[in-house]
C-alpha positions as CSV (number, residue, x, y, z in Angstrom):
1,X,115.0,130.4,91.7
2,X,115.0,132.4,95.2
3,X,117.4,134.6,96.6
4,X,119.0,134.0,100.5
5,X,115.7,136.1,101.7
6,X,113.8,133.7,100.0
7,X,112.7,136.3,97.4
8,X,112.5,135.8,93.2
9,X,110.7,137.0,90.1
10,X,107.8,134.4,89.2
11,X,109.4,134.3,85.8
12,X,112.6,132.5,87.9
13,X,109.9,129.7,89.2
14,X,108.8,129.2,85.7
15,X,111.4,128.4,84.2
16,X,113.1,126.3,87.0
17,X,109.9,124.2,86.8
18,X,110.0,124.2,83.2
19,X,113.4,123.0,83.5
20,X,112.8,120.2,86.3
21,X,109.7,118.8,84.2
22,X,112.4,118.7,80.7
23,X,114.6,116.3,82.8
24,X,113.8,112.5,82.3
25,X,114.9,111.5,85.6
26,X,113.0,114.1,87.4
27,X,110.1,112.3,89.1
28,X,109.3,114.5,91.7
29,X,109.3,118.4,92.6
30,X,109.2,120.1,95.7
31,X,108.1,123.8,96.0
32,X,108.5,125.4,99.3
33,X,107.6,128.9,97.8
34,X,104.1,130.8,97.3
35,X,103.1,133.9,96.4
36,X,100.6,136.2,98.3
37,X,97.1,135.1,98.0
38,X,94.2,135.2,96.6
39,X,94.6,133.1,93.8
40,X,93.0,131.3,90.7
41,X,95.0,129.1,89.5
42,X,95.6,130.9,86.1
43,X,98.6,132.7,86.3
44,X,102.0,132.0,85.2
45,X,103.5,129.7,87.7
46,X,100.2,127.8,88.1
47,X,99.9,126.9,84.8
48,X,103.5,125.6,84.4
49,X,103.4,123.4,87.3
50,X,99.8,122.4,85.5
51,X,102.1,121.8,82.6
52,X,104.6,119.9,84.1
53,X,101.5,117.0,85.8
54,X,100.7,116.8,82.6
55,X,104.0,115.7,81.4
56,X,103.9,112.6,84.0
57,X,105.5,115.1,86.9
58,X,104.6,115.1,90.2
59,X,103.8,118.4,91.6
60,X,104.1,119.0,95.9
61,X,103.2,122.7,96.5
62,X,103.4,124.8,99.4
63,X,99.7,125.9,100.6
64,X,101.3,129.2,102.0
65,X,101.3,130.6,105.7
66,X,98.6,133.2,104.8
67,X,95.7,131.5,107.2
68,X,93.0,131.1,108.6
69,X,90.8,133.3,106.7
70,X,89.2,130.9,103.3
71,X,90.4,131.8,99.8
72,X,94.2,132.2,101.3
73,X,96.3,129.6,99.1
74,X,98.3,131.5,97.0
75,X,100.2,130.2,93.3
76,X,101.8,128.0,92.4
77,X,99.7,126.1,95.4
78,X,96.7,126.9,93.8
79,X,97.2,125.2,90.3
80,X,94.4,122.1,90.1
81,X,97.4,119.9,89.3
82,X,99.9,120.7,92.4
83,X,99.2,118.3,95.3
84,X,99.4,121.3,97.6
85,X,100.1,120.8,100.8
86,X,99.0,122.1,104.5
87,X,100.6,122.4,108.1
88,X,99.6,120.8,111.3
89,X,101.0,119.8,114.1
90,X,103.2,117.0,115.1
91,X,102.9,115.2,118.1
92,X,105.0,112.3,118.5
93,X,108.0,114.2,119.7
94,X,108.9,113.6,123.2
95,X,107.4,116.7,125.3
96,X,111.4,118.0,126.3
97,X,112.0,118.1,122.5
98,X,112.4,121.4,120.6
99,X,109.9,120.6,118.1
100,X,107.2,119.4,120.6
101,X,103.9,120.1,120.0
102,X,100.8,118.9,122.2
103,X,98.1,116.9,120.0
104,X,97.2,116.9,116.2
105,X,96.1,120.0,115.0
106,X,96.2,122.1,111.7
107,X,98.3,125.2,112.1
108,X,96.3,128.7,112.5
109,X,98.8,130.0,109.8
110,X,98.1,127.4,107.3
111,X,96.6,128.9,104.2
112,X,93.0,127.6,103.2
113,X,91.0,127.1,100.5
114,X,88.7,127.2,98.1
115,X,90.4,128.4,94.5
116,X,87.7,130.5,93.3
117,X,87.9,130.8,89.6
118,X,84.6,132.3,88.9
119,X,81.2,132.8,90.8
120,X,80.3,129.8,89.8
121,X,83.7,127.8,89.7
122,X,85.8,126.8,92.7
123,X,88.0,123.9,93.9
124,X,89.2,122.4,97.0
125,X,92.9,123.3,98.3
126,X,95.1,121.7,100.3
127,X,95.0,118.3,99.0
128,X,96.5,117.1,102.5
129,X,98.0,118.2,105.7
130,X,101.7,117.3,106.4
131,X,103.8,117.6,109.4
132,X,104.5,121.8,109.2
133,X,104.9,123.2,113.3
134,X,107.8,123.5,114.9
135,X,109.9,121.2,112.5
136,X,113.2,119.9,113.3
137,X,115.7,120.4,110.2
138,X,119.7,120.1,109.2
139,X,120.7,124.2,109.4
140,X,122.2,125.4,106.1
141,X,126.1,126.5,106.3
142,X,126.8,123.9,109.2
143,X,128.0,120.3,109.9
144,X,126.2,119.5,112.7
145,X,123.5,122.3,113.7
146,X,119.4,121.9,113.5
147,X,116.9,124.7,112.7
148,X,113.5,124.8,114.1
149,X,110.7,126.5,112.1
150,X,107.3,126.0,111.6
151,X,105.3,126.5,107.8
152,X,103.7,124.7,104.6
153,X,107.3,125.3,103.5
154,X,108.3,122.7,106.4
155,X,105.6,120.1,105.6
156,X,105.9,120.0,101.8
157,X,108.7,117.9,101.4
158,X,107.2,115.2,103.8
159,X,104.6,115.2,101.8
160,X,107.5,115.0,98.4
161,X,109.2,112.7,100.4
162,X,106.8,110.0,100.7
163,X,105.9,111.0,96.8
164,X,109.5,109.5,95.9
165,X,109.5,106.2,98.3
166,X,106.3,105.5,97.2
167,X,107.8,105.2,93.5
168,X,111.0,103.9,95.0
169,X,108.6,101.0,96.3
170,X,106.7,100.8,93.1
171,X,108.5,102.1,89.9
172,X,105.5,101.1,88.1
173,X,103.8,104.4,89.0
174,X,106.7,106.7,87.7
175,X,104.9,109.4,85.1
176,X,101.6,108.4,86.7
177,X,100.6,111.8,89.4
178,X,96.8,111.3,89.2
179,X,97.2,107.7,90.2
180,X,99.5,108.9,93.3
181,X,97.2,111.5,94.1
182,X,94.8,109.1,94.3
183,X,96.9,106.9,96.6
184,X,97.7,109.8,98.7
185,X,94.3,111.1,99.8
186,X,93.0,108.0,99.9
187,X,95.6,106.7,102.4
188,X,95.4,110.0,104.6
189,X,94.0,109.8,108.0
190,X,90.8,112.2,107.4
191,X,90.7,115.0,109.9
192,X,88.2,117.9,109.9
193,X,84.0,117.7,108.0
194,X,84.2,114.1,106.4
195,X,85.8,113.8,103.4
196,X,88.0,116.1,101.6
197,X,87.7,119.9,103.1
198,X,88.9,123.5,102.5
199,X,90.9,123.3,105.7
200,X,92.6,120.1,106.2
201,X,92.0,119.0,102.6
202,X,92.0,114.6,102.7
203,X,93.6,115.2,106.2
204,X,96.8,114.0,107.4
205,X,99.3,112.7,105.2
206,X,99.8,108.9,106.5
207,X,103.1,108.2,104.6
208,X,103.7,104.4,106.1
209,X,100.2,103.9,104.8
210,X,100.5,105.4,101.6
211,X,103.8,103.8,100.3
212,X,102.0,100.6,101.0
213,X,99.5,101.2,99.1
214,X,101.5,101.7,96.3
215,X,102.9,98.7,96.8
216,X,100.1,97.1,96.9
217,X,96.7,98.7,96.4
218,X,94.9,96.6,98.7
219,X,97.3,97.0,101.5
220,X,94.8,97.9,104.8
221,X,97.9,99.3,106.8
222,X,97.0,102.5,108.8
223,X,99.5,104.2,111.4
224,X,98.2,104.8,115.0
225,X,97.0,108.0,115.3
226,X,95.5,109.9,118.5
227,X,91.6,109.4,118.0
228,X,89.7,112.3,116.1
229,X,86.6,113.9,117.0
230,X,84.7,116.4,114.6
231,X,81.6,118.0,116.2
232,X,79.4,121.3,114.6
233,X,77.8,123.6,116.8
234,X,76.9,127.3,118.0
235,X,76.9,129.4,121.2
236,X,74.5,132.0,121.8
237,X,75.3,135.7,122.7
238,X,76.7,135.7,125.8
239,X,76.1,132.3,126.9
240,X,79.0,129.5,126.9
241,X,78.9,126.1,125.1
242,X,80.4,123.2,126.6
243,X,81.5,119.7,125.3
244,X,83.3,117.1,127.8
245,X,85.0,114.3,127.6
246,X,86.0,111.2,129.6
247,X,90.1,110.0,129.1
248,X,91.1,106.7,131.1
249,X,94.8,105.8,132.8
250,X,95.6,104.0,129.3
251,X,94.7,107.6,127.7
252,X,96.5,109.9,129.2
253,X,100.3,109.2,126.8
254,X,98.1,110.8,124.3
255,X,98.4,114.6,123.6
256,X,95.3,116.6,124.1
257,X,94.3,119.0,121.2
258,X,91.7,121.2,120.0
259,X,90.6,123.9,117.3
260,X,87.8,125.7,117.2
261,X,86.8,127.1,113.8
262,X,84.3,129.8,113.4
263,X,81.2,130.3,110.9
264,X,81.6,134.1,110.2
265,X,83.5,136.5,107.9
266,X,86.3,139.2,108.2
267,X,85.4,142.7,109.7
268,X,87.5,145.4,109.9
269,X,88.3,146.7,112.6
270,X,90.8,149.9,111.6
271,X,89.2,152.0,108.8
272,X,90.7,155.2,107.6
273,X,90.7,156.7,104.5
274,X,89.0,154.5,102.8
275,X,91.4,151.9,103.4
276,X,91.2,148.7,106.1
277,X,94.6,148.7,108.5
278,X,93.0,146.1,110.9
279,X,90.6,142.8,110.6
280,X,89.2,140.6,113.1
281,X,86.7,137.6,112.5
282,X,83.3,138.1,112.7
283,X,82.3,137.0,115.8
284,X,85.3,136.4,117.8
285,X,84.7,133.2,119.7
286,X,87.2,132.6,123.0
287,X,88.2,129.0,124.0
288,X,89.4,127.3,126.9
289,X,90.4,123.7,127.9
290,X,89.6,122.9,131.6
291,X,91.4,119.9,133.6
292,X,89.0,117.6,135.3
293,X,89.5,119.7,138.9
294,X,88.3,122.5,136.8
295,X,92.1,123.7,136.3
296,X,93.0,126.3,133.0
297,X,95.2,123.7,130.7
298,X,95.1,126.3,127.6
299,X,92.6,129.5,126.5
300,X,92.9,130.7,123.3
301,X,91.3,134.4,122.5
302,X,92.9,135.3,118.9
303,X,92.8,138.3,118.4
304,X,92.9,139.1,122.4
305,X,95.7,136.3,123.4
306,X,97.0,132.9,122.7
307,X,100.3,131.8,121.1
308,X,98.8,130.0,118.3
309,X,96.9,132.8,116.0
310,X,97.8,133.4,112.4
311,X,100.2,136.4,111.7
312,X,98.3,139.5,110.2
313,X,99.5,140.5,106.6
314,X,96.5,143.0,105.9
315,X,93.9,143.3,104.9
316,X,94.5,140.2,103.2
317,X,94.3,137.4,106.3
318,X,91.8,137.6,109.4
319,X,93.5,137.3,112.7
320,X,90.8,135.2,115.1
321,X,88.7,132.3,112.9
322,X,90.2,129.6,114.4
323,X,91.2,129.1,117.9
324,X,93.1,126.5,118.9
325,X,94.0,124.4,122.5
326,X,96.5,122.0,123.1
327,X,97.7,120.2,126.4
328,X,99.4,117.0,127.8
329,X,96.7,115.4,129.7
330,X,98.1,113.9,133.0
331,X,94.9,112.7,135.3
332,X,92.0,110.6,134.4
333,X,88.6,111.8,134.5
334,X,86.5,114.4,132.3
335,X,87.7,116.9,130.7
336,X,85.6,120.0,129.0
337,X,86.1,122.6,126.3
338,X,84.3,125.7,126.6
339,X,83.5,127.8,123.8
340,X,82.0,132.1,124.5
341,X,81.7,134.8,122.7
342,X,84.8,137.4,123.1
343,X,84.2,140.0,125.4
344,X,85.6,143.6,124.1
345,X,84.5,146.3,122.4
346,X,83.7,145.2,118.8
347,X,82.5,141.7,119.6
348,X,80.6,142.2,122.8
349,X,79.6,138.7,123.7
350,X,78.5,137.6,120.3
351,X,77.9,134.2,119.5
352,X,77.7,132.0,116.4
353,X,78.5,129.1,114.2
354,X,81.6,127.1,114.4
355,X,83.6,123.7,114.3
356,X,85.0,121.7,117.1
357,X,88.1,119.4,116.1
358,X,89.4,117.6,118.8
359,X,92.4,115.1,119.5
360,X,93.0,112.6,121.7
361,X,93.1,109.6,123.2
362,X,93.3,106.3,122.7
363,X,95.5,105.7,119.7
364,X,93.2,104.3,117.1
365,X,94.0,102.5,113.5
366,X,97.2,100.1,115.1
367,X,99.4,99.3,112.5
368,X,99.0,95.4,110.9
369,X,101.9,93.8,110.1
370,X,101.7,92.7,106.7
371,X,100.4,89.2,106.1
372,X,98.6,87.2,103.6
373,X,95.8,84.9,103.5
374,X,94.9,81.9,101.2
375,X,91.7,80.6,100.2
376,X,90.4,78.1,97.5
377,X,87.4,77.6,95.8
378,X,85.5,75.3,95.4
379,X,86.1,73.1,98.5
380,X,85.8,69.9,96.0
381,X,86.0,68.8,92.7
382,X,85.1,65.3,91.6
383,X,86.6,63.9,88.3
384,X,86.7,60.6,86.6
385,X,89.5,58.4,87.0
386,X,91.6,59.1,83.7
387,X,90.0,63.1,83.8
388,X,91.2,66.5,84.8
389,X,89.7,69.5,87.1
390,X,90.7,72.8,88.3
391,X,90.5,75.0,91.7
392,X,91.0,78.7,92.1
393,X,93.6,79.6,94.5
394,X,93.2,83.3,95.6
395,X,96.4,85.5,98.2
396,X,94.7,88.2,99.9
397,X,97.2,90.9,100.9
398,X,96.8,93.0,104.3
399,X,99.1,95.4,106.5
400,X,101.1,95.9,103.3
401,X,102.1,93.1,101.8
402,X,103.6,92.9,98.6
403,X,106.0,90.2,98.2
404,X,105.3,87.2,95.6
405,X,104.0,83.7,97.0
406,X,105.0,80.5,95.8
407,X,102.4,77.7,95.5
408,X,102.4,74.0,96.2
409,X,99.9,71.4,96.1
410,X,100.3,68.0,98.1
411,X,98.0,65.1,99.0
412,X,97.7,64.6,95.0
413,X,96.7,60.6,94.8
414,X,98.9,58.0,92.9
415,X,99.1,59.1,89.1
416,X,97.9,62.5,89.4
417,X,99.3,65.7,88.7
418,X,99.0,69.6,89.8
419,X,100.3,72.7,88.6
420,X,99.4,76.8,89.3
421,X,99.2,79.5,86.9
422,X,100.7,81.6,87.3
423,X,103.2,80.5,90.0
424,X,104.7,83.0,91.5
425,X,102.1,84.8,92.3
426,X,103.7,89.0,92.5
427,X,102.5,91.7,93.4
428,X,101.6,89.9,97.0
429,X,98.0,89.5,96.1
430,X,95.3,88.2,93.0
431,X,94.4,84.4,91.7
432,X,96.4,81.4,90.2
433,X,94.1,78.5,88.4
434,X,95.3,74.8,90.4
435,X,94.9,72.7,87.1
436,X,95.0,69.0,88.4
437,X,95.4,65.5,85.8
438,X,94.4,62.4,86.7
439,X,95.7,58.7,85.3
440,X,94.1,55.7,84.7
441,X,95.0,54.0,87.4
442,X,94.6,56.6,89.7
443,X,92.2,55.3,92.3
444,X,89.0,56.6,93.1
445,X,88.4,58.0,96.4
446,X,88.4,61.4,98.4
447,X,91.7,63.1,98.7
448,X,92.3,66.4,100.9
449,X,94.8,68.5,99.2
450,X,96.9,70.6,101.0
451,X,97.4,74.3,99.0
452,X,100.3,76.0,100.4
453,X,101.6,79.5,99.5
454,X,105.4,81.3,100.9
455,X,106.3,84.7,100.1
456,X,107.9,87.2,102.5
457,X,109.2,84.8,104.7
458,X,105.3,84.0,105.5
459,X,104.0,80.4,104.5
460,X,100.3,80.4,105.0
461,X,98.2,77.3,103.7
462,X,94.0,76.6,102.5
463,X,92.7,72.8,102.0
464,X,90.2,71.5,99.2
465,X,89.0,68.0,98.5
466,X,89.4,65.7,95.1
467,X,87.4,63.2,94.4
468,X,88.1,60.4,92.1
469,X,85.5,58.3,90.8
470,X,86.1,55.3,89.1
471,X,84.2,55.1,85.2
472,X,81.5,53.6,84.2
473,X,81.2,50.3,82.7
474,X,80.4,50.9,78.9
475,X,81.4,49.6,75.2
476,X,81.9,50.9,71.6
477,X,80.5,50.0,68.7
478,X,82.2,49.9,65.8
479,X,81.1,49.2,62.2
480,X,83.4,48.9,58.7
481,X,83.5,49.7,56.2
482,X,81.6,52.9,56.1
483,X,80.0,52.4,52.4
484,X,79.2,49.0,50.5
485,X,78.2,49.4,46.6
486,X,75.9,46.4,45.7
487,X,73.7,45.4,42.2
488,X,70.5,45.3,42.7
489,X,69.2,41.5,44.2
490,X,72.6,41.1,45.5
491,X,73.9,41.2,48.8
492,X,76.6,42.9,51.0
493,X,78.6,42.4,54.3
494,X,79.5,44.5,57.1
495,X,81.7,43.8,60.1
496,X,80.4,45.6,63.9
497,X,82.9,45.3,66.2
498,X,82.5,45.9,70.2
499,X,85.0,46.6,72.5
500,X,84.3,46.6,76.3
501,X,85.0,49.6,78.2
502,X,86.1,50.1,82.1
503,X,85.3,46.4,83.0
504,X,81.8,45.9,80.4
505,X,81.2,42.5,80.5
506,X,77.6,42.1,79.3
507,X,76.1,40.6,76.3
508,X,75.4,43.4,73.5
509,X,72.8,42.9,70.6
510,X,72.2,44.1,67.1
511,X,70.1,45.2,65.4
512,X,69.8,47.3,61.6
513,X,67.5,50.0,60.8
514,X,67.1,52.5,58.3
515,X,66.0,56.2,58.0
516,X,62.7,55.7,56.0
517,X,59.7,57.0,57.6
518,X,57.6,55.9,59.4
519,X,60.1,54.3,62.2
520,X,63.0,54.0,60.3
521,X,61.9,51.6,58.2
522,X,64.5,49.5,56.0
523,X,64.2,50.4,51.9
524,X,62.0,48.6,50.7
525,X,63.4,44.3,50.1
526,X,65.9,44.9,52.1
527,X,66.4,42.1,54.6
528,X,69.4,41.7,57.2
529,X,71.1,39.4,59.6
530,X,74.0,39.2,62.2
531,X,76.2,36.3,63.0
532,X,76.5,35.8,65.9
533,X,73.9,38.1,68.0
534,X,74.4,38.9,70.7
535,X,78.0,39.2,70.8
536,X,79.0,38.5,74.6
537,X,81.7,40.7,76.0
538,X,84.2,41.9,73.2
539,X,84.0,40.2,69.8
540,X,83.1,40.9,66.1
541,X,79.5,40.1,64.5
542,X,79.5,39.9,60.1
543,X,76.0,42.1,59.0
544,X,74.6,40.5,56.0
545,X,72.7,42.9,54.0
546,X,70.3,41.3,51.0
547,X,68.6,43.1,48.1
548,X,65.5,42.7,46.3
549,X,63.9,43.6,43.0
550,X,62.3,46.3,44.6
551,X,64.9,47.4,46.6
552,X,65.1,51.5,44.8
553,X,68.6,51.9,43.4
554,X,70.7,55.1,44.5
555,X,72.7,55.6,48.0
556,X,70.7,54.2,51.6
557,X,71.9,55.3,54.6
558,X,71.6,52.3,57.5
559,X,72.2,52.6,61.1
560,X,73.3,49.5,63.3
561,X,72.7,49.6,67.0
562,X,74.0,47.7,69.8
563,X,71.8,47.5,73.0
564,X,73.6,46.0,76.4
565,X,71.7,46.6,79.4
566,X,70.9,50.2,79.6
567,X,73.4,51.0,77.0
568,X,72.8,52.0,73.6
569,X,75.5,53.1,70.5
570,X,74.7,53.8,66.9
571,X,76.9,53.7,63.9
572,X,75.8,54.9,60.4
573,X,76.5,53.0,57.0
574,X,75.9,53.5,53.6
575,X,74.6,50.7,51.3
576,X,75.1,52.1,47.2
577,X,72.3,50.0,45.2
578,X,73.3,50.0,41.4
């Protein structure tokens, strides 16, 4: 789309992410371009990477290198859908490395937000900050050579990168970009005002973090990072604010970082004809970090000095809003920033407003391995000998896990059963339902189980109780047939049969009713008898149901009851009187 001096018409980026979005095994796209600032988010090239989200693409976008005046992300970085990305500095390169940088800082050059769409209407760019100073890369045309060079063109495709393992870890989310979005910020270590910000957006991109995420959204894995510090304050005209600090021995392998962003606006500075040559922030605060025997580690004046200023491209960006320190601590003891009001000509001592972001030691948020947990609920069950229960068996996933667990039960009694489902557990984490049977002649007593789960070459384990109780003694009652048809005067014969149940051994007697009011009362002549009564333990009694002449013909419902201790059955019959 660009030429060698990284040139092009936007009509060139159109289509080439038109193109990218029309292939089905495009995933992801990385755009290390962006056009001069200030924009909206509506033109051309926005729209198409807009476009191309929409069609399930993922969309990593240069911020631009127009900062560190607000309103300086330029398009396609400025399209709501692009997960546009910021520079800061990397610190974990030893200090006698080329791309060595001291502490965690965003880049003055890094282009800010907000989109302003109306007066009323504005969104939050970056998304995130990536890796983007003094980057380390393969140089084009050789075999063997490395480049150097610092930009949001550097730290977009760190950002892409960790787009495309993340799916690589979890296919699942493949045409999904707000969901990895999501996963993104969420997993980023926040930097700058709390929350999602105009200059560091989420904050720093956390890539070991997020592609376990994906993996597994309730992976807790964070990588250590020096310890952040965000503090808002103000200095008065010609006065000088101070803030100090304390670092141990176990500190000081820890870079030492700082920026200090001011509250103001742009002023210019160079005015002729009618048209502005020459800005500076308005006020111009200095900065300085001081060693604990009071020794200059680094000052930072932008405009008036310091290494780390934005580049000018009037009268677009403002030389001089932030300031920024950095240093590689190597005594204990405190240590103090000090923040003044420049001292020149158009500034003369002013104070004001501004923000304090500081890095540091310790190292905070250590990495967890990944690991699971087991736990089951309730802690005991107690079923019938001859019955069934169930347990809930839940795997907790932390530091990243995400492999499936396989689940056993033992310490099941004689006779009884258990089974999960589902078994495997995937994914690394949720619920199975332990469904355990019991027999007959299981025995009763209390039983600890022994729930065991292995996945990812991890076996972790929970416990849980079952209690078997054996079933009470009890009998049925039986009575045939259902229905006896009888004239009038006559008589009819039923047979009530009782069998013993779980060791019953008592004596049961019988007894007839009807459903007459009041109390059931028999039909009128009706008269009944059982041989024998009782009936001791199992056995069979013959009901002898007699008619009278009063006895109302049509259909009588009759209910024989056998009473054994506490224990009480009813069976219904019908006697038909013709």
């Amino acid at each position: 789309m660009l030429d060698a001096q990284g040139s092009g018409a936007e009509s060139n980026v159109v289509a080439g992410i038109q193109w990218c979005a029309a292939q089905a095994g495009v995933h992801v796209i990385s755009m290390s371009l962006a056009a001069l600032p200030p924009a909206d988010g509506k033109d051309a090239m926005s729209l198409a990477v807009d476009a191309a989200v929409a069609a399930g693409k993922v969309l990593v976008v240069a911020a631009g290198n127009d900062g560190d005046e607000p309103g300086t992300v330029g398009s396609p970085g400025a399209a709501v859908g692009a997960i546009t990305v910021g520079a800061c500095a990397e610190w974990s390169a030893a200090p006698a490395a080329a791309n060595h940088s001291d502490g965690v800082y965003l880049t003055a050059f890094s282009s800010r937000g907000p989109i302003t769409v109306s007066a009323s209407t504005s969104y939050i760019k970056p998304d995130l900050c990536a890796p983007g100073h003094r980057i380390a890369a393969a140089k084009s045309g050789s075999v063997g050579d490395y480049v150097v060079y610092s930009g949001t063109s550097m730290a977009t495709p760190f950002v892409a990168g960790a787009v495309a393992l993340a799916l690589e870890a979890n296919p699942a989310l493949k045409g999904n970009p707000a969901q990895l979005r999501s996963l993104l910020e969420s997993s980023a270590q926040d930097r700058g005002a709390s929350g999602k910000d105009n200059e560091w957006g989420a904050g720093l991109l956390d890539g070991y973090a997020f592609v376990a995420r994906a993996q597994n959204a309730a992976a807790s894995v964070r990588t250590a990072m020096p310890t952040a510090v965000h503090l808002d304050a103000s200095v008065g005209n010609n006065q000088v604010w101070s803030h100090s600090f304390n670092l141990a021995e176990g500190d000081l392998g820890q870079p030492l970082a700082a920026t200090v962003t001011i509250v103001g606006q742009p002023l210019c500075v160079l005015q002729f004809g009618g048209f502005c040559f020459a800005y500076q922030w308005d006020p111009d605060l200095d900065a300085r970090l001081l060693a604990p025997d009071g020794t200059l580690l680094s000052a930072s004046g932008c405009m008036g000095e310091g290494s780390d200023c934005a580049a000018p491209r009037a009268p677009l960006v403002a030389l001089g809003r932030q300031e920024t320190l950095h240093a590689m601590p190597t005594v204990a003891g405190t240590y103090r920033i000090e923040v003044k009001g420049a001292v020149d000509d158009v500034n003369n001592g002013k104070g004001g407003s501004f923000a304090l972001d500081l890095s540091r030691g310790p190292l905070v948020a250590a990495v967890a391995s990944p690991d699971f947990s087991l736990s089951t609920t309730p802690a005991s069950r107690s079923v019938v000998s001859g019955g069934s229960t169930s347990y809930t068996t839940t795997v907790t996933a932390t530091g990243g896990f995400g492999s499936s667990v396989d689940l056993s039960v033992s310490g099941l009694p004689l006779g009884a059963s258990g089974s999960f489902s589902p078994d495997p557990l995937s994914g690394g984490a949720g619920t199975a339902t332990l469904s355990v049977s019991t027999s007959s002649n299981t025995a009763a007593g209390s039983y600890p189980l022994l729930i065991g789960g292995i996945g990812g070459g991890l076996s972790r384990s929970s416990t849980a109780t079952l209690v078997v109780t054996e079933p009470n003694a009890d009998f049925a009652l039986a009575v045939s047939p259902a229905s006896r048809t009888v004239k009038r005067g006559g008589r009819a014969s039923y047979t009530a049969t009782i069998s013993p149940l779980n060791g019953f051994s008592g004596a049961v007697t019988l007894t007839l009713s009807g459903t007459l009011p009041p109390f059931n009362a028999l039909p009128p002549g009706v008269t009944f008898g059982f041989s024998p009564n009782p009936v001791a333990g199992a056995g069979s009694s013959t009901l002898t149901v007699k008619t009278g002449k009063t006895t109302p013909v049509g259909s009588h419902r009759l209910q024989v009851t056998g009473s054994g201790g506490s224990l009480n059955h009813s069976q219904y019959v019908d006697l038909v009187v013709r």
